[in-house]
C-alpha positions in Angstrom: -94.0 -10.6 -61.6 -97.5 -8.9 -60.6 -94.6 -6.2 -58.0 -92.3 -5.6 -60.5 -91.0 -3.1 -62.6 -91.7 -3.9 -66.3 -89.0 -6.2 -67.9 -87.7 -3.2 -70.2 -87.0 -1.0 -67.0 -85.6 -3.7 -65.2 -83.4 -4.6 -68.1 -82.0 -1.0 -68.7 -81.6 -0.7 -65.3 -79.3 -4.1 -65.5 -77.4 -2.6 -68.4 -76.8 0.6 -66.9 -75.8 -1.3 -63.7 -78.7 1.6 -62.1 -78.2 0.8 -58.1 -81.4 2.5 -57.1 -82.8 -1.1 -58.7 -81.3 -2.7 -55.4 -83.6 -5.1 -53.6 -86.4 -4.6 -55.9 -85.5 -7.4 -58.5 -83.3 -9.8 -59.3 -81.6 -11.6 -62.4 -81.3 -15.2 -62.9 -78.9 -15.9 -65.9 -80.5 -19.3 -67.9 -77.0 -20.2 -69.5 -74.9 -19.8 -66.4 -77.6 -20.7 -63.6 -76.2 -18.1 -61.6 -78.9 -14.9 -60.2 -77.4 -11.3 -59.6 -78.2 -7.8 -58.0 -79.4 -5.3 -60.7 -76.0 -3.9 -60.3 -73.7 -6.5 -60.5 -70.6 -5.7 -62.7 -70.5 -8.9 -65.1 -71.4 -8.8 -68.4 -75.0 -8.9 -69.1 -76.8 -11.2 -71.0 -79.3 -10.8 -73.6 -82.9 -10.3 -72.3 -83.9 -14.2 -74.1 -81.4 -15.6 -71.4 -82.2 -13.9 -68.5 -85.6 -13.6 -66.1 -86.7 -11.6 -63.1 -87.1 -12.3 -59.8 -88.8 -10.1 -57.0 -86.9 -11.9 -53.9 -83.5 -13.9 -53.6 -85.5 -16.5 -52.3 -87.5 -16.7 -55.3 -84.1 -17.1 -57.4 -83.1 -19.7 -55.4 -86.5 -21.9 -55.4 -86.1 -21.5 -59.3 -82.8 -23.5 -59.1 -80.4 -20.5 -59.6 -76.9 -20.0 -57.2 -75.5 -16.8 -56.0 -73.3 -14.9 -58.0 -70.0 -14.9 -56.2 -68.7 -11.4 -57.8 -72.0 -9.3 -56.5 -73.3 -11.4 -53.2 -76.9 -11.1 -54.1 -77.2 -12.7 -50.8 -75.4 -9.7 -48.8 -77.1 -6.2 -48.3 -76.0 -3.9 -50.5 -72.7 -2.2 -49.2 -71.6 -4.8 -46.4 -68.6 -4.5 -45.0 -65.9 -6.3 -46.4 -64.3 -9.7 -44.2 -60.8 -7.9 -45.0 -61.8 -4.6 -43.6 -63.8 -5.4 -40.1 -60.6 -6.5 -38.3 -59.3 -3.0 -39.0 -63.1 -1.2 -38.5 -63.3 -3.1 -35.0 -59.8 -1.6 -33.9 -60.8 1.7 -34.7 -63.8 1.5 -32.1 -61.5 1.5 -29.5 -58.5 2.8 -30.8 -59.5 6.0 -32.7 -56.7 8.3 -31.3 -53.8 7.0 -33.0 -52.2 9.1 -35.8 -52.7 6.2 -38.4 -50.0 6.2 -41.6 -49.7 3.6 -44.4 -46.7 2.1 -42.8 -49.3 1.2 -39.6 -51.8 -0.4 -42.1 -49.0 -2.8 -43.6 -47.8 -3.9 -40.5 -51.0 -5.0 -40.1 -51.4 -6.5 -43.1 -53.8 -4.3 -44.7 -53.3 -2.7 -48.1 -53.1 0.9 -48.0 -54.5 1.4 -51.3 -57.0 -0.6 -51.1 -58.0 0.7 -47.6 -58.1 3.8 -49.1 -60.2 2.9 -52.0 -62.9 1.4 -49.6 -63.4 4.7 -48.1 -63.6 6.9 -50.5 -66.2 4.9 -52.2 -68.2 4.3 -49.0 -67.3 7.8 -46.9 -66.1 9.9 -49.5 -63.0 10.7 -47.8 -59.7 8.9 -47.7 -58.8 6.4 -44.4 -56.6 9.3 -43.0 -58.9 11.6 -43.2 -62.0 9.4 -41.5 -59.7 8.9 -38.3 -58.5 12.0 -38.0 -62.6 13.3 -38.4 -62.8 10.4 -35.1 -60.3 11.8 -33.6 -61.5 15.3 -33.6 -65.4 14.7 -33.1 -63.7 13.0 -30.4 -62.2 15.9 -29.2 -65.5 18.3 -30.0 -67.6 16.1 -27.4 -64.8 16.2 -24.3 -64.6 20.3 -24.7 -69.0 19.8 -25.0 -68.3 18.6 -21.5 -66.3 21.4 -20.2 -62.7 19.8 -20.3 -60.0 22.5 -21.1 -58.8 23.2 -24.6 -54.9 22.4 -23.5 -55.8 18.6 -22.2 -58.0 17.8 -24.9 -56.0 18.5 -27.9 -52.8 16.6 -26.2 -55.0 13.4 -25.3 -56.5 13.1 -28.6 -52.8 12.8 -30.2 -52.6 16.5 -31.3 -49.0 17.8 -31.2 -49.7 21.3 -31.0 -52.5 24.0 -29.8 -52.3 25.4 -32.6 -52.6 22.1 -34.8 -56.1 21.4 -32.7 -57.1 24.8 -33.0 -56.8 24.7 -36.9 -58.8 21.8 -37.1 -61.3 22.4 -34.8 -61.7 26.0 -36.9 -61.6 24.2 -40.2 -65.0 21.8 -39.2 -66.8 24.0 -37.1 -66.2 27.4 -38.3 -65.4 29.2 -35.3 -62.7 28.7 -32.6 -61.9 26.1 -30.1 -63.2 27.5 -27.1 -66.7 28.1 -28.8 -67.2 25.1 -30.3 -67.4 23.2 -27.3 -70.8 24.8 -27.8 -72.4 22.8 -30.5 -73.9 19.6 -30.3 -72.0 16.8 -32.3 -73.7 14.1 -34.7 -72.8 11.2 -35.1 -73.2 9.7 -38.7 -72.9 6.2 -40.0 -74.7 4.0 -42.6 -76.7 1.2 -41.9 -77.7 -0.8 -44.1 -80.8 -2.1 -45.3 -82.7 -4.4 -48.6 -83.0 -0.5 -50.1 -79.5 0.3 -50.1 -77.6 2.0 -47.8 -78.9 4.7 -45.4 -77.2 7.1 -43.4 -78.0 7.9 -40.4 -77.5 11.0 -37.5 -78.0 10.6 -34.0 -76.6 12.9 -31.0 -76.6 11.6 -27.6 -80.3 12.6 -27.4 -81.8 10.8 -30.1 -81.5 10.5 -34.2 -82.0 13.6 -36.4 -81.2 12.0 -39.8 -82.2 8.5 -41.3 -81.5 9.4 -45.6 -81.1 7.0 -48.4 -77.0 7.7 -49.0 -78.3 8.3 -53.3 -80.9 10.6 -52.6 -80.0 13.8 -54.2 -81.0 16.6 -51.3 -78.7 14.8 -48.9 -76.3 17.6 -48.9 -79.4 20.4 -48.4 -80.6 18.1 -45.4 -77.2 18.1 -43.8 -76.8 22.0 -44.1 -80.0 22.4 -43.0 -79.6 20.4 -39.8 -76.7 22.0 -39.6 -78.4 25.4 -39.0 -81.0 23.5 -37.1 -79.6 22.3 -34.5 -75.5 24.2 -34.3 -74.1 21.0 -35.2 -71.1 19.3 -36.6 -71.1 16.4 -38.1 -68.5 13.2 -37.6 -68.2 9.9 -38.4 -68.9 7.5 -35.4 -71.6 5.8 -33.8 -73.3 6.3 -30.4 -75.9 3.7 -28.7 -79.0 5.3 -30.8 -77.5 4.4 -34.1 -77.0 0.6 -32.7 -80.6 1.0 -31.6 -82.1 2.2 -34.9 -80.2 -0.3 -37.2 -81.6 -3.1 -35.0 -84.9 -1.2 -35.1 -84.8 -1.4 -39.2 -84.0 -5.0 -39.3 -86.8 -6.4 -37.3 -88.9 -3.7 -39.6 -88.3 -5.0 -43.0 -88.4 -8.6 -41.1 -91.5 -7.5 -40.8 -91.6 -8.0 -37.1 -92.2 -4.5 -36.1 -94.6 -1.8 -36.8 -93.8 1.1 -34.4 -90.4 2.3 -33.6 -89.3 3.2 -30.4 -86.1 5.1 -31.4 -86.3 8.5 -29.8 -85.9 10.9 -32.8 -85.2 14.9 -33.0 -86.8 16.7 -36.0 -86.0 20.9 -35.6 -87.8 22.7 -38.4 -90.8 25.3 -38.2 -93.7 25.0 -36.0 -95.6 24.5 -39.4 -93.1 21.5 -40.5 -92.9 20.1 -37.1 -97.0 20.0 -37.2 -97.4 18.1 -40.4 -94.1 15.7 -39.2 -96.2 14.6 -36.1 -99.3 13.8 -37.6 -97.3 12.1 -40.0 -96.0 9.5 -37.1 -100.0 9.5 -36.3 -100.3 7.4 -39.5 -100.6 3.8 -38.8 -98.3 1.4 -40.7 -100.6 0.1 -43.5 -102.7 3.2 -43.7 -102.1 5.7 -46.5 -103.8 8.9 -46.6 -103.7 11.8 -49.3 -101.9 15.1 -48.8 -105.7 16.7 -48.8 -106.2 14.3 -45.8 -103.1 15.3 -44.3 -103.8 19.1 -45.0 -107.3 18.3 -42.8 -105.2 16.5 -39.9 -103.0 19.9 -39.4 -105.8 21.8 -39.4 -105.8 23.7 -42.9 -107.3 22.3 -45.9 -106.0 25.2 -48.7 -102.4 24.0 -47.2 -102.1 21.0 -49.3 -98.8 22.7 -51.3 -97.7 23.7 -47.7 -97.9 19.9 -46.8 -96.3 18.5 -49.4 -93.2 20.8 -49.1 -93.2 19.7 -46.0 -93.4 16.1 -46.4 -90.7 16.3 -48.9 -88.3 18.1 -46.0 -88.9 15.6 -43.7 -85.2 14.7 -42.9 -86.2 11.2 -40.9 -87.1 8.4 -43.4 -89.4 6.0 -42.6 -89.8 7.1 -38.7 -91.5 9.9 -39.6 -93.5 8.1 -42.4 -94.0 10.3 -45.3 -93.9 7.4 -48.0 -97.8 6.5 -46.4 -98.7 9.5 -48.5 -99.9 9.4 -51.6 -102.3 11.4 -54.3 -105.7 11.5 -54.2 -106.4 9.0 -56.9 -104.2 6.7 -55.4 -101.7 7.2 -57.3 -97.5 7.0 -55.7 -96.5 10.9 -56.1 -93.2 12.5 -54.6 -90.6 10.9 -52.3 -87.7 11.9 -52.0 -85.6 8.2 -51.9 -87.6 7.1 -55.2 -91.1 6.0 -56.2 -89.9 2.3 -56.3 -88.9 2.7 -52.8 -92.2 4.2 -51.5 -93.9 1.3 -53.4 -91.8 -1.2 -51.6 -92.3 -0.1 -48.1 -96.4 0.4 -48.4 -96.4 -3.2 -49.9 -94.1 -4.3 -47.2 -96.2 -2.2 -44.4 -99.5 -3.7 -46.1 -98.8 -7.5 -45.8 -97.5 -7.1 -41.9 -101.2 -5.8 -40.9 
């Protein structure tokens, strides 16, 4: 109990259902011996019949069972069994012009389907595979192919269809955009939550917590950063880092070897590289930091800078912290940075 959260936060955050809780505690119900995630949607109990746990494995050492409604024992977000049949299709079948009728024939509830992914993409199922289709479409016209083949192979029925929507996501027409890099965004998911990640086919730009509330800033900054547009999809660097992050919070690994891309100032990019010069385990102060880039009256400059840092955890900015010691500013939530220095700290 030393780790967590007093037992008033954590019970508000129950009652509230608060997912930025998730992976940092855990409720075992005395009078149904069932444990849950922080936001599971059952009633709750009164505190007297309830108690805390920092781990699943410590709920299930004290005798409690998995709650079947909330899958304590899943990461937060996993894909659905229902769903992955239709999700595996769509890696090598993206070009089709889905409709409703195709999902039933396939035994897949259209409502439902579409349900999934607007809570998990924010856009309907139509509108993720015809953003497939077209990032598709973006990268063969990267590559030089001409406008006329690519808009017919990729299950556009007129020119002037592709053009349209190559105009409405990019801004300009089709023959320019051929000129700006695509990234490739997907979550992965980890004990946190949910984290969404951007890679081109160079390395990853983006690694966010999906709730962190300057997600939309980072993306239009990137944006700017690198003449981007942004699809749904994944690419072998994504598959890379998500294996990366498992063995991390395993515990298993302490450097990654992702290759990442981080555009910014020359001032930004300076305090982002001695940032990946911090060892995991080490924590240092933003005066510290300030000294490392060479300017000690920058600490302000630093910490503005620390907070744009658009890679999470690569580029380490949770290792720093105030100069008392105290956990000051990140951007995915104090409970998170206090979770990954205690995770960093016991892997030494």
């Amino acid at each position: 109990m030393n780790n967590l959260p007093s037992i008033r936060t954590m019970y508000n955050a129950l009652v509230t259902k608060d997912i930025t809780y998730e992976g940092i505690f855990y409720v075992g119900v005395k009078t149904t011996g069932i444990f849950c995630r922080p936001s599971c949607s059952a009633k709750k109990p009164e505190l007297r019949n309830i108690e805390f746990f920092p781990s699943t494995k410590d709920a299930l050492l004290a005798g409690y069972r998995p709650c079947k409604r909330c899958s304590p024992m899943q990461p937060l977000g996993n894909t659905p069994n229902w769903l992955k049949d239709l999700l595996e299709e769509l890696k090598v079948n993206n070009l089709s012009r889905w409709k409703d009728s195709d999902l039933r024939k396939k035994n897949f509830d259209p409502n439902r389907v579409r349900r999934w992914f607007k809570k998990n993409h924010n856009m309907t199922f139509h509108a993720y595979v015809r953003s497939l289709r077209l990032g598709e479409a973006l990268g063969r016209l990267k590559h030089g192919e001409g406008i006329t083949q690519t808009a017919f192979d990729h299950g556009y029925e007129s020119l002037s269809g592709f053009r349209d929507a190559i105009k409405k996501i990019t801004g300009m027409s089709a023959g320019k955009s051929g000129n700006r890099t695509i990234v490739y965004l997907n979550r992965i998911l980890t004990p946190l939550g949910p984290m969404l990640a951007g890679a081109t086919n160079e390395g990853i730009c983006l690694l966010e917590f999906m709730d962190r509330r300057m997600l939309n800033t980072q993306l239009k900054t990137l944006m700017k950063r690198l003449n981007c547009n942004f699809v749904p999809g994944t690419n072998s660097f994504i598959d890379q880092l998500a294996e990366e992050l498992k063995n991390y919070f395993k515990g298993t690994l302490k450097n990654f070897s992702i290759p990442i891309i981080f555009p910014g100032t020359d001032f930004q990019k300076l305090v982002w590289k001695n940032l990946i010069n911090i060892s995991s385990g080490e924590t240092i102060s933003y005066e510290e930091l300030a000294i490392r880039v060479g300017n000690i009256s920058a600490v302000r400059a630093v910490a503005k800078a620390n907070g744009d840092n658009r890679i999470a955890i690569i580029i380490p900015c949770h290792r720093v912290i105030g100069k008392d010691g105290s956990l000051t500013g990140y951007g995915g939530g104090l409970w998170r940075k206090k979770y990954l220095i205690e995770l960093e700290s016991k892997n030494l």
